[in-house]
N, C-alpha and C positions, 0 to 999 in steps of 0.2 A: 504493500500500500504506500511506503513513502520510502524512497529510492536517495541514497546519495550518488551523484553523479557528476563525474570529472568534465569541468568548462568545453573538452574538443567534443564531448561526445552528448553534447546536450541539444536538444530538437532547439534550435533558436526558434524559429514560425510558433512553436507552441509555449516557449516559454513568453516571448513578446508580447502573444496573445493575452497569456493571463495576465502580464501588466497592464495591458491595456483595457482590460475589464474589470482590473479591481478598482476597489473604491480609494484607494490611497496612489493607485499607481502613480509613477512620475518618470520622468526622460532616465534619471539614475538610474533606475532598475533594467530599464532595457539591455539587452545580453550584448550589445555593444558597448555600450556607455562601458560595463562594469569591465568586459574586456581589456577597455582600455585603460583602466585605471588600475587595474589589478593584471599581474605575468599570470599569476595561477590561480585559480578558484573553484568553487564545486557547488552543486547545487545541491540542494534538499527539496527533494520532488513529490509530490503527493499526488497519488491517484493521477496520473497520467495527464498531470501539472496544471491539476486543479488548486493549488498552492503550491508557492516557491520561497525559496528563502536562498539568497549568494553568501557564502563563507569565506573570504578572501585567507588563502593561504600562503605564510611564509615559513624558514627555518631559523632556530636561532640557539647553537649548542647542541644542535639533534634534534630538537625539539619542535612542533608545528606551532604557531602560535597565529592568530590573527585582529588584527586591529584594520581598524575602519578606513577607506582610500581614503588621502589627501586628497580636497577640492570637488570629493565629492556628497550629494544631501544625503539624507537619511537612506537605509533601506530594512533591512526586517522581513517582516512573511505576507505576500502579495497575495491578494483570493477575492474572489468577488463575494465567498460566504465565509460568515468569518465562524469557527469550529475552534471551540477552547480545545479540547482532548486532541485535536489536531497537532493545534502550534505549540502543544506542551509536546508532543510528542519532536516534532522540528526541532523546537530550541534543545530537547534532549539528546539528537544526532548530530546536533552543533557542539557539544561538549562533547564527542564521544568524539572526536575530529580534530579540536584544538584543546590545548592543553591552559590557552592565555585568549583570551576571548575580550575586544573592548570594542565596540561598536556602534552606530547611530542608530536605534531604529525606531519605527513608529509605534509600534505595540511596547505595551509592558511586558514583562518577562514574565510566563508561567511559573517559573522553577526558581522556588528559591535561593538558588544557586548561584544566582545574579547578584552582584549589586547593584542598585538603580540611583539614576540621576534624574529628574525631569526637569527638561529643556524649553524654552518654548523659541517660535518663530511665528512674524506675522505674515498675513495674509486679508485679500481685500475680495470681497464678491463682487465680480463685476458683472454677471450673466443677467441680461434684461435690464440695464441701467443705461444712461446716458451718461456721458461725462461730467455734464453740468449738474445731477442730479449726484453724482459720485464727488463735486469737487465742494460742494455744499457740504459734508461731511468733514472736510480737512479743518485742522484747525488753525486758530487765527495766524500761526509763528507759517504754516506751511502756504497760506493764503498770500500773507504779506513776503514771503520770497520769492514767490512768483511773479507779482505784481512788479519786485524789482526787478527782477531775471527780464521781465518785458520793456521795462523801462529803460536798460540795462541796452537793450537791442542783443542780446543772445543769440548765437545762431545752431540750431540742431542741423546735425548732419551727419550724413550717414559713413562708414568707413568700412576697411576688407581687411586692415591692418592691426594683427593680432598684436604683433612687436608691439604696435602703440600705446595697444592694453598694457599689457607685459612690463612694457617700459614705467607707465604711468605706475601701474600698481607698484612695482617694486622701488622704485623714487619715493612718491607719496606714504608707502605703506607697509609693503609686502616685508623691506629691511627691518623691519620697526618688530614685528613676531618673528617670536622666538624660534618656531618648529619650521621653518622655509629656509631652506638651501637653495644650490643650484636645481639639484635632481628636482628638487619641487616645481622651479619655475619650467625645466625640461618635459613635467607630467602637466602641468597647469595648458602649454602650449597645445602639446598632443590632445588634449581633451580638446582646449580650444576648436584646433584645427578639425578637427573628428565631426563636431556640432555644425563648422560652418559647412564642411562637403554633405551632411545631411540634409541639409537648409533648416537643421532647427537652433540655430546660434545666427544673432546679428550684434553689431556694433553700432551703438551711438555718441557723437560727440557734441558737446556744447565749445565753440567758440567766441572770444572776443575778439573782432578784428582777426590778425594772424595768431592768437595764444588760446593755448586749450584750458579750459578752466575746469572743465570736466569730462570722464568716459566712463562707458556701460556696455558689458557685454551681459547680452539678454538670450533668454533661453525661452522655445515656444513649443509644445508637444501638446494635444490630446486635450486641448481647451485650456491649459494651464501656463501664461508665462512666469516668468523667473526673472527674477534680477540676481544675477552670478555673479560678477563681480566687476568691480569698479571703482574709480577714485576721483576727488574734488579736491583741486587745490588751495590752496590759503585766499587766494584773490578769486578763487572761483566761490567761495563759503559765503565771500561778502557781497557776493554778485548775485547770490539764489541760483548756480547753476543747476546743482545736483537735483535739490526743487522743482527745477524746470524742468530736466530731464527724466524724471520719475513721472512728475504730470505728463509728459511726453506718452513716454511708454506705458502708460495707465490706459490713455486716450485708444493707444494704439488698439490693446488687446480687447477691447468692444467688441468688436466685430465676428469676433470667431472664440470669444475665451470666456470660461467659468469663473477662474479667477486670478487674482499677481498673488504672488508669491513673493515678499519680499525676502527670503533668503533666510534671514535670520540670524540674531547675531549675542555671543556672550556679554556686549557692552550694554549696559542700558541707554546710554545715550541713543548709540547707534536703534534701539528698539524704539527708542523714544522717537525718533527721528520718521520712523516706519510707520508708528501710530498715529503721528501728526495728518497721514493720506487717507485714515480712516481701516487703516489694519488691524486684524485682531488676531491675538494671541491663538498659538496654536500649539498642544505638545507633542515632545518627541523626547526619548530617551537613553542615554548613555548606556551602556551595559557592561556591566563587564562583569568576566568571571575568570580564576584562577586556581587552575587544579592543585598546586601546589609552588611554595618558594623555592626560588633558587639562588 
């Protein structure tokens, strides 16, 4: 009934599927995405992947252990029905596999074997809204910097130039955390690039004249987009860029989207900053489990 199964040998068509049907599904889960974020992985298959769960595998002293890909959102057990005696079962073949288990996922953990964290990330409903009825909702700090950013004469524009992200982030930011290296910014690209030959990754930039005050590289799948990642300069902060560029890509995802997903983030500011466009808290869970010290 529930199968572990090594990454080359996994029905991608049918594992896709059931991300795409479950009620949490998201662009991470799909058997690409995790591909590329992870060398080796295995799945925990149920009933001929009526439920999935990705176990990212590494070695360390002989040992399996697995912790959660850099850059990428949550993931956990995908189903369109959700089955407690199921995903107890699941998280029990995830411990029978790693021996150091710390992970993002959306469910809580059956077994308590776990330790738990709860996390949150916001998110905005925009399915059967107008913009104008979605920007009545912002409040006044996120009002009044748009109001500048227009004032401002701001220009959004579109770009192909992942370096640009890359560059901006690691200037702005990326130096500034602790757990980013090279290899990170080498995996960050690769995901990049992956999203834009899909066509579900674009880039936007806000300009002054010739100076970039801000960029966003945005994620679009299955009525859900994403703000991934991105940064606002010191001159850009006092100009309402980022403001403007969020109302941007707010505007955008009308037309075909349930709902933005701002990302999410351990800063309160940065949450605070989220809820300002009328998003609301949403959780998601740390996990980890360890069979034994070393």
């Amino acid at each position: 009934m529930i199968e572990v199964i090594p990454f080359k040998e996994i029905n991608k068509e049918k594992w896709d599927r059931c991300i795409k049907e479950s009620s949490n599904g998201n662009i991470y889960g799909l058997y690409d995405s995790i591909s590329q974020a992870c060398d080796h992985w295995i799945g925990i298959v149920y009933l001929d992947y009526r439920a999935v769960m990705a176990l990212p595998l590494k070695k360390k002293l002989g040992l399996t252990y697995s912790w959660h890909p850099q850059f990428m959102g949550p993931l956990g057990i995908f189903s369109s029905k959700q089955n407690s005696e199921v995903e107890k079962e699941m998280f029990a073949r995830a411990i029978k596999n790693s021996w150091w288990i710390k992970m993002h996922y959306w469910q809580n953990s059956p077994l308590a074997e776990f330790k738990e964290t709860e996390l949150v990330f916001q998110i905005l409903e925009v399915k059967n809204k107008t913009i104008d009825l979605l920007r009545s909702d912002y409040n006044d700090n996120t009002k009044r910097n748009i109001k500048k950013a227009i004032k401002n004469n701001l220009v959004i524009s579109k770009t192909n130039s992942i370096d640009e992200v890359i560059l901006a982030f690691k200037e702005n930011k990326g130096d500034k955390i602790e757990n980013i290296n090279d290899e990170s910014y080498v995996l960050l690209k690769k995901l990049m690039n992956h999203w834009i030959k899909t066509k579900n990754g674009h880039i936007s930039t806000i300009y002054h004249e010739d100076e970039l005050l801000a960029i966003g590289y945005f994620l679009s799948w299955n009525g859900i987009a994403i703000y991934y990642k991105g940064v606002v300069t010191e001159k850009g902060k006092l100009a309402g860029a980022m403001h403007y560029l969020m109302d941007h890509e707010i505007g955008n995802s009308i037309s075909n989207g349930n709902y933005f997903d701002f990302g999410g983030s351990n800063s309160e500011s940065v949450a605070r900053f989220y809820r300002g466009f009328g998003g609301i808290d949403k959780k998601y869970y740390l996990q980890e489990f360890k069979k034994f010290k070393i």
